[in-house]
C-alpha positions in Angstrom: -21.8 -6.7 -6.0 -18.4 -7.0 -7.9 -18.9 -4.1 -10.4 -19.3 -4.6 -14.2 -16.3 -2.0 -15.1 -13.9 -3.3 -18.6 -10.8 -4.0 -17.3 -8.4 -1.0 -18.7 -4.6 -2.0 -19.2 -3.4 0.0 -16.4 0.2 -1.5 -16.8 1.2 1.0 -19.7 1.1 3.9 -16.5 3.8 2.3 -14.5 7.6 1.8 -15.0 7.1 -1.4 -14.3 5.6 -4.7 -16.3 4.9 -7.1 -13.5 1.8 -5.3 -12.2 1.1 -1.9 -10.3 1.5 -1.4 -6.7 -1.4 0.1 -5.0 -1.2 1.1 -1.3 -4.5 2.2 0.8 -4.7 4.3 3.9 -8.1 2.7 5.4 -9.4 5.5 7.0 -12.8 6.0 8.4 -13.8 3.1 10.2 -14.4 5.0 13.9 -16.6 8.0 12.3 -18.6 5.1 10.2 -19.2 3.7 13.6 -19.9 7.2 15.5 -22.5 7.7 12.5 -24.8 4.5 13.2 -24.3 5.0 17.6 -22.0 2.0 17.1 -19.0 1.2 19.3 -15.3 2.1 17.2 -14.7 -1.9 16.9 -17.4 -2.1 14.9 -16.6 0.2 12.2 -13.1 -1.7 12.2 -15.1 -5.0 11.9 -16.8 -2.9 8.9 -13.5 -2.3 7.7 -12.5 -6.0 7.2 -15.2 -6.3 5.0 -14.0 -4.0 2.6 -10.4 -5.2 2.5 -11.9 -8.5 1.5 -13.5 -7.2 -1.2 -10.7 -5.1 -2.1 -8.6 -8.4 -2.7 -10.7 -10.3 -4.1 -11.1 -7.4 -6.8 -7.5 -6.6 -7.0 -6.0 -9.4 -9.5 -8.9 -8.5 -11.6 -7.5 -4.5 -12.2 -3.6 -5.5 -12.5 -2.7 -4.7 -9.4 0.0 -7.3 -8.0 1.2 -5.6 -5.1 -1.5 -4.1 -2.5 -0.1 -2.4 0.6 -2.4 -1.0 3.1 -2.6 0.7 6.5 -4.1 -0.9 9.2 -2.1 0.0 12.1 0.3 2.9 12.5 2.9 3.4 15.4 0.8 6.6 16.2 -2.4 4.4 16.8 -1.0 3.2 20.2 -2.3 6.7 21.2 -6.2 5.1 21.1 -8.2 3.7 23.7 -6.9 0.4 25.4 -9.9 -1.2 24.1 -10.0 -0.4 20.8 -6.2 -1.2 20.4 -7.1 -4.3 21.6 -10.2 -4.9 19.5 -8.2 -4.0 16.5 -5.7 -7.1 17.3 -8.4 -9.0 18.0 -10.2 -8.4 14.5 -6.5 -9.4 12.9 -6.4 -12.9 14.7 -10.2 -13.0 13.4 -9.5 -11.9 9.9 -6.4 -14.3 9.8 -8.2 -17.4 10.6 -11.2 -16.8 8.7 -9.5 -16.0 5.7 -6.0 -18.0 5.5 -7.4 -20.6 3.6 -9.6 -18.8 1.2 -5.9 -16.5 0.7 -3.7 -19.4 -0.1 -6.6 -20.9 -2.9 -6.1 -17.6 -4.8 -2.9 -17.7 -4.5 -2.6 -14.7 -2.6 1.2 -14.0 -0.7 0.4 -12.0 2.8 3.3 -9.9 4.0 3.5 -7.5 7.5 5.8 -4.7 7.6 6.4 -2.6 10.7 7.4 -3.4 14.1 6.4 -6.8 16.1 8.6 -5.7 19.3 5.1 -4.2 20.7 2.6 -6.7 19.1 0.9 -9.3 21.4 2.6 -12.8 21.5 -0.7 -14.2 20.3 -1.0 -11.5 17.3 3.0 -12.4 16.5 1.9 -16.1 16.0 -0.8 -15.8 14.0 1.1 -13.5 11.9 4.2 -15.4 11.4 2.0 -18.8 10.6 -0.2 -16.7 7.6 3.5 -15.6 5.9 4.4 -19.3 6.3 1.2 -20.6 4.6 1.4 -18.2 2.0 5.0 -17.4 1.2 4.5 -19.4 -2.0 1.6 -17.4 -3.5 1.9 -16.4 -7.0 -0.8 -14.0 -7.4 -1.4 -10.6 -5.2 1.2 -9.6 -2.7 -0.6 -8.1 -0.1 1.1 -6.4 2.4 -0.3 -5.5 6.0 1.5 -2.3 7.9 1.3 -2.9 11.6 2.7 -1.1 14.3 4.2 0.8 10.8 5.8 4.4 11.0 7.6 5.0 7.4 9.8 7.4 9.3 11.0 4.5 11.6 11.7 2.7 8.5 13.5 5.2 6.4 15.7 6.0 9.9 16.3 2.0 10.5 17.2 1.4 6.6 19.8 4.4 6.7 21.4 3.4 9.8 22.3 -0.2 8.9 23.5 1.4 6.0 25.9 3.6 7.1 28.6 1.3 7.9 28.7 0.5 4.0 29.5 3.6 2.7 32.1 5.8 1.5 33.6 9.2 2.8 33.1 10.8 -0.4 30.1 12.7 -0.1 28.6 12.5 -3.8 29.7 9.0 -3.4 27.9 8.5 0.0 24.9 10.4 -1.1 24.4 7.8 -4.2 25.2 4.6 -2.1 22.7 5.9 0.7 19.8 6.2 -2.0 20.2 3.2 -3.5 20.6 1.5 0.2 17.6 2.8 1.0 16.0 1.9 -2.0 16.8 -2.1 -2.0 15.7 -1.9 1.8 12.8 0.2 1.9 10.9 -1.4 -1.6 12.0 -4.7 -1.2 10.3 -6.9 -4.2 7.2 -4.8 -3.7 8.7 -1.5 -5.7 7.8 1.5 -5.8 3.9 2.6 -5.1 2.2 3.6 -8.6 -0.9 4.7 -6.6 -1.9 5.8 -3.2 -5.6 5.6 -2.3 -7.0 7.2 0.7 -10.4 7.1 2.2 -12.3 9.2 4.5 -11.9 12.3 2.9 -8.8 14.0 4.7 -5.3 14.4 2.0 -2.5 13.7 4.0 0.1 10.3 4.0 0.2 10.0 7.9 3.6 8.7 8.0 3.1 5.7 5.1 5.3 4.9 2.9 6.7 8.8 2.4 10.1 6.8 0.7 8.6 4.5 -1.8 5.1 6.8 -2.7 7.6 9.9 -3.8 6.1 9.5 -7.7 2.8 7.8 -7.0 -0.5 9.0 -8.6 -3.1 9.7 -5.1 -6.3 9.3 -4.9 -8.3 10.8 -2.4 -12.3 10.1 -1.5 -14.7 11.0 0.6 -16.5 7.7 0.8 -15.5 6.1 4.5 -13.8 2.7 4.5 -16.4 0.3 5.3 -18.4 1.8 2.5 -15.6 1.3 -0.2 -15.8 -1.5 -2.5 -14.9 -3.0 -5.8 -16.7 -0.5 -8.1 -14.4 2.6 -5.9 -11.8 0.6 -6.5 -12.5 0.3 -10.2 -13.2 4.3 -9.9 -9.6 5.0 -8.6 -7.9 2.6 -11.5 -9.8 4.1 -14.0 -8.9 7.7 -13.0 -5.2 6.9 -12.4 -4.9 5.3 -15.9 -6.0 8.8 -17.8 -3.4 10.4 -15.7 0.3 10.9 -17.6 3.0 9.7 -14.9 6.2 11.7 -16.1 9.1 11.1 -13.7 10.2 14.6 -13.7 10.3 14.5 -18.0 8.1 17.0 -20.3 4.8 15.8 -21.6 5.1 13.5 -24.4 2.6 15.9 -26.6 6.3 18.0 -26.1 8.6 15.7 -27.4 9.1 17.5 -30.9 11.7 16.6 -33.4 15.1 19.2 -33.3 15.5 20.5 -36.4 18.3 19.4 -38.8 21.2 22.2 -38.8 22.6 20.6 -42.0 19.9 21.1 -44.7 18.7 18.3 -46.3 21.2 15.2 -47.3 
C-alpha cells in the first residue's frame, strides 16, 4: 500500500533545482531467501518487486534521478546459477515492465560494463534505452557488471591525453574530466540508501556520492517499500547538507570597524 506520507519539498537540501538524485544499494535479497528455506533466485525475484514499487513512488518524493545496484563486477564471484538467474530476472523485468516505463515517462539508463554480459541480456538492454530515451520523468539508472573503481580508473585514463604538464593545472583539469564523465546528466548523488543493515558503499558510485546524505536500514530489500522510502526522504530533508561551509545558525554579521555612519 502506497503510504499516506505529505510530500515534503526535499529540493531546498540539494544544490540542485531539477530534482534529487537518490542511489540504492539493494541488498538483502539472498538472506530474505535463506530466511523462508527459499532458493537465492527467489529473494532476487523478491527484489524486483520492491524496485517497482520504488519507482513508481519515486516522482512522487522529487526524486528525478534513481541509481541503484543490481549487479556489481564483484558478483561474478557467486554461484553460476544464481548469476544466471539474476540475468534471467533482468530479461524478465525488462519485458514485463518496458511498457508500463515508457507510459510514465520513465528514461532507463545501464552503466557498467557489457563486455561480460550475455548477448541476450545486451539486447534486451540496448532495446529498453531505445524505447525510453525520450522519457521526461525519472531517470533511472541500472549498474550492471558496475565497479565505480573501474569507472573512476577508465574516466581518468581517456583523460590524460588532454591535460597539461602543470601540475596545479593538471590536478584541476583531471577533476573536472572526471566530473563531466563520471556524473554525466545524472549529477551528483544527494542521497545514498542502503538496505540490509551492513554500512559500507561496496565500490558504488565512491566519485559522485563524496557529499551525499546515507541512509542505512536494517529492513532487507524485498521488504522495502514506498513508506521506507518515504522514511529515508523525510529523514534526509531535516538533515543540513553544508558542502564543507559552517552551519548557517553560524553565519553572524562582522561587526562594523567604523562606528556608525
Amino acid at each position: 500500500m502506497q503510504s499516506k506520507t505529505a510530500v515534503i519539498d526535499f529540493t531546498m537540501q540539494s544544490d540542485k533545482t531539477e530534482g534529487l538524485h537518490v542511489a540504492i544499494v539493494m541488498d538483502g535479497n539472498g538472506r530474505w531467501a535463506t530466511r523462508r528455506g527459499l532458493p537465492r533466485v527467489a529473494g532476487h525475484r523478491a527484489g524486483v518487486a520492491a524496485l517497482r514499487r520504488v519507482v513508481e513512488r519515486a516522482p512522487d518524493l522529487e526524486i528525478a534521478t534513481l541509481t541503484v545496484y543490481a549487479f556489481s563486477s564483484d558478483n561474478w564471484r557467486r554461484p553460476r546459477h544464481e548469476v544466471q538467474g539474476i540475468f534471467w530476472l533482468m530479461r524478465v523485468y525488462l519485458r514485463l515492465e518496458l511498457g508500463k516505463l515508457c507510459q510514465r515517462g520513465v528514461r532507463l539508463q545501464f552503466i557498467g560494463r557489457r563486455d561480460r554480459l550475455p548477448l541476450a541480456l545486451l539486447l534486451d538492454l540496448a532495446q529498453a534505452e531505445s524505447a525510453t530515451a525520450h522519457g521526461a520523468g525519472l531517470h533511472l539508472r541500472v549498474a550492471v557488471d558496475y565497479s565505480s573503481r573501474d569507472s573512476i580508473a577508465e574516466a581518468a585514463a581517456s583523460a590524460v591525453n588532454r591535460l597539461s604538464l602543470d601540475l596545479p593545472v593538471c590536478t584541476q583539469l583531471m577533476r573536472r574530466a572526471l566530473t563531466e564523465a563520471l556524473t554525466s546528466e545524472a549529477g551528483d548523488v544527494d542521497l545514498l540508501i542502503r538496505t540490509g543493515g551492513e554500512k559500507r558503499l561496496s565500490d558504488f558510485l565512491l566519485w559522485e556520492t563524496a557529499y551525499a546524505e546515507l541512509h542505512f536500514v536494517d529492513r532487507l530489500w524485498p521488504d522495502f517499500d514506498a513508506a521506507d522510502l518515504d522514511a529515508a526522504l523525510a529523514e534526509f530533508s531535516r538533515r543540513e547538507r553544508r558542502f564543507g561551509a559552517v552551519p548557517r545558525a553560524m553565519h553572524t554579521p562582522i561587526p562594523s570597524l567604523g562606528g556608525a555612519q
